[in-house]
C-alpha positions as CSV (number, residue, x, y, z in Angstrom):
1,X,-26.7,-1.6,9.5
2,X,-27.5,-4.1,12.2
3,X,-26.0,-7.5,11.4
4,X,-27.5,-10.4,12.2
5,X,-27.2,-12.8,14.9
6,X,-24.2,-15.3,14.4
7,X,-27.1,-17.7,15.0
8,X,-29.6,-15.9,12.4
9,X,-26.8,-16.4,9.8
10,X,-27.8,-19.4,7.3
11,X,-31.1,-17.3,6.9
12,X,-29.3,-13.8,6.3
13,X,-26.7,-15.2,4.1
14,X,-27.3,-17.9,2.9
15,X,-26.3,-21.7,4.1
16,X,-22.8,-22.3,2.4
17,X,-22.2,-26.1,3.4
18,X,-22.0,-28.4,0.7
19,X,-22.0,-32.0,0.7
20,X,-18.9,-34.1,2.6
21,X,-18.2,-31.6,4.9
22,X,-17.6,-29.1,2.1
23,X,-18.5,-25.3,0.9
24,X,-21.3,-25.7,-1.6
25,X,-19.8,-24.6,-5.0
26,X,-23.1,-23.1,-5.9
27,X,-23.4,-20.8,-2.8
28,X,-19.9,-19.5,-3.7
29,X,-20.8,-19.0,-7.2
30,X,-24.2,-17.3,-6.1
31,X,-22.7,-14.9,-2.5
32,X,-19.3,-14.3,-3.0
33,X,-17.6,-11.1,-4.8
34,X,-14.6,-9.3,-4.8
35,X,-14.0,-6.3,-3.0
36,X,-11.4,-3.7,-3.8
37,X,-8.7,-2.6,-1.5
38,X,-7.7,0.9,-1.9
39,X,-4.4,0.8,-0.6
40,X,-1.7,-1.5,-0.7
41,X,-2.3,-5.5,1.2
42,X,-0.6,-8.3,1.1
43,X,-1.0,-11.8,2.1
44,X,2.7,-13.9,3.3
45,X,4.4,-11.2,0.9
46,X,2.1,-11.2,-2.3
47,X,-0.5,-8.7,-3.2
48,X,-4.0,-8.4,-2.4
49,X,-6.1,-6.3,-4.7
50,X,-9.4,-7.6,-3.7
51,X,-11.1,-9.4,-0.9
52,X,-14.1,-12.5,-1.0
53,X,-16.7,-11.6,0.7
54,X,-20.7,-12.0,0.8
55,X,-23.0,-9.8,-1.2
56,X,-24.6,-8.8,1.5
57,X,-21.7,-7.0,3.3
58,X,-19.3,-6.3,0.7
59,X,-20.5,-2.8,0.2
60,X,-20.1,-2.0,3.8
61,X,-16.3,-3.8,3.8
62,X,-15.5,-1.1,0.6
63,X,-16.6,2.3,3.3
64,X,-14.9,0.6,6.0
65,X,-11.8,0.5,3.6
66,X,-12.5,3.7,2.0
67,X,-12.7,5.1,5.7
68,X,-9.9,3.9,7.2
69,X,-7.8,5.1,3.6
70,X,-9.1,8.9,4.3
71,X,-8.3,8.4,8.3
72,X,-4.6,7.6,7.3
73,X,-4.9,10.6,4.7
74,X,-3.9,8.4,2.0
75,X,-1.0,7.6,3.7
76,X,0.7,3.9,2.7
77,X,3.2,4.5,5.0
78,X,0.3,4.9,7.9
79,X,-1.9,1.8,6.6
80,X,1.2,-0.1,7.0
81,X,2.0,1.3,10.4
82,X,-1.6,0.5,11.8
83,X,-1.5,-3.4,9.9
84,X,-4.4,-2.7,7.7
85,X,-1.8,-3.5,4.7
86,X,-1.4,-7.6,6.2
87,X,-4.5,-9.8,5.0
88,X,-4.7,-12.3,6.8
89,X,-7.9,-13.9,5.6
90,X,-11.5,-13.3,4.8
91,X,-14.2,-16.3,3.3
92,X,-12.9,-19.4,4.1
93,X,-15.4,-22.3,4.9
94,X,-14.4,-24.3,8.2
95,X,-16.1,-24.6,12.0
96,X,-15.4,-21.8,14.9
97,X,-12.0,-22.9,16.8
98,X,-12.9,-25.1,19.6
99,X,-16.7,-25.4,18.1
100,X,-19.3,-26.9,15.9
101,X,-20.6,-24.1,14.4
102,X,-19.6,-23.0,11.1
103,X,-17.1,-19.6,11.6
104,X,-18.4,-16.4,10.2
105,X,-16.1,-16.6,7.7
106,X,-17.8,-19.2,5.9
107,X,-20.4,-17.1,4.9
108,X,-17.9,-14.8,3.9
109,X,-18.6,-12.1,6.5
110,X,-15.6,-12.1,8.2
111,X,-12.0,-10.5,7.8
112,X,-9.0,-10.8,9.4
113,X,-6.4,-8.4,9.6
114,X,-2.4,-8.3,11.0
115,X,-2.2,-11.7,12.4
116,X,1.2,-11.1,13.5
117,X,0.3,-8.5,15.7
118,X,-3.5,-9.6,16.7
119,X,-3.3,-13.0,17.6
120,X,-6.1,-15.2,19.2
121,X,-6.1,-15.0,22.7
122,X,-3.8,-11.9,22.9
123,X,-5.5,-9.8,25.7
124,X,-3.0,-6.5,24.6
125,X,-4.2,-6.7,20.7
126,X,-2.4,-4.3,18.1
127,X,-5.8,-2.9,17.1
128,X,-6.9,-1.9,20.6
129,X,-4.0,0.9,19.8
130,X,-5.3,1.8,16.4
131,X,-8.7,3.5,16.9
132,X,-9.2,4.5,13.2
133,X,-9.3,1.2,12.0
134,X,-11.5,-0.5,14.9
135,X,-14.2,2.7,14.4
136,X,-14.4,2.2,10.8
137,X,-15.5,-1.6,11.5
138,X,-17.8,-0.5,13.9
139,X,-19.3,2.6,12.5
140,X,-21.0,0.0,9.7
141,X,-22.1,-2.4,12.4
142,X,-19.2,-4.8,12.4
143,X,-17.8,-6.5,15.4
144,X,-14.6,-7.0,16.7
145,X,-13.0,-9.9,18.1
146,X,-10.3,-7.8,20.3
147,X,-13.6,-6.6,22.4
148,X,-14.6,-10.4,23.1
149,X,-13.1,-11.6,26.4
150,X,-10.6,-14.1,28.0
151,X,-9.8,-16.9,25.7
152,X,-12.4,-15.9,23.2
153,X,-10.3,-12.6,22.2
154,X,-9.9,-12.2,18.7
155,X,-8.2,-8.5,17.9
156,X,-7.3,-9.6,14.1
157,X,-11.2,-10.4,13.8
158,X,-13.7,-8.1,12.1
159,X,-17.1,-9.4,11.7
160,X,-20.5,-8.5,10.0
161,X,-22.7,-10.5,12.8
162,X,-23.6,-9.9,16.1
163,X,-22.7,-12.7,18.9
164,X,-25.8,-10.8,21.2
């Protein structure tokens, strides 16, 4: 799949802002669904069974999940070890830091995995050790923030847009 521009995003899926600065209910209602998780996730020490995302990409989130579950062969233990088991956040409606433009993950096409150990600006990023899970993203198109340079370095990031 070849996502769309970051800029090409209100057209591909959808415009999400509301009125007062707010998501648009009706959007939500109309782009977002649930994605399963096939192993175990949590979010600040409760589970996460399912992710919000966008229509549009949530079939693509379930292989990248399915394929990083077969790369760890099933293998909790190895899901935790990489930090695929910490959410750390998917739709949420808000601007880019530092920007204007509404973040990918208002539109719902964005994930964020293992904070802790992929923060913004970290220019050694726990994923850039973890192959299986950074092919998976980008064998379905997905880009990730830990490939973006200088201060702009993202490695918890995942998205389903292209910046170019």
């Amino acid at each position: 799949m070849i996502w769309p521009l970051q800029s090409q995003c209100d057209t591909f899926y959808g415009n999400p802002r509301g009125r007062n600065g707010r998501a648009s209910a009706a959007w939500e209602k109309a782009n977002l669904v649930k994605v399963p998780v096939p192993f175990k996730m949590q979010f600040l020490g409760r589970p996460v069974t399912a992710v919000s995302m966008n229509k549009k990409c949530a079939d693509s989130l379930g292989r990248v999940f399915k394929a990083i579950w077969d790369a760890s062969g099933h293998d909790q233990k190895m899901i935790d070890i990489w930090g695929v088991s910490v959410f750390s956040g998917s739709y949420y409606y808000r601007v880019m830091r530092g920007g204007s433009a509404l973040s990918m993950h208002s539109y719902g096409a964005a994930i964020d995995l293992d904070a802790p150990r992929n923060g913004f600006h970290d220019q050694d990023p726990h994923f850039a050790h973890v192959p299986q899970v950074v092919k998976a993203f980008k064998d379905e198109g997905w880009t990730w923030g830990g490939d973006w340079a200088g201060r702009s370095k993202d490695g918890m990031h995942f998205q389903a847009a292209r910046v170019s």
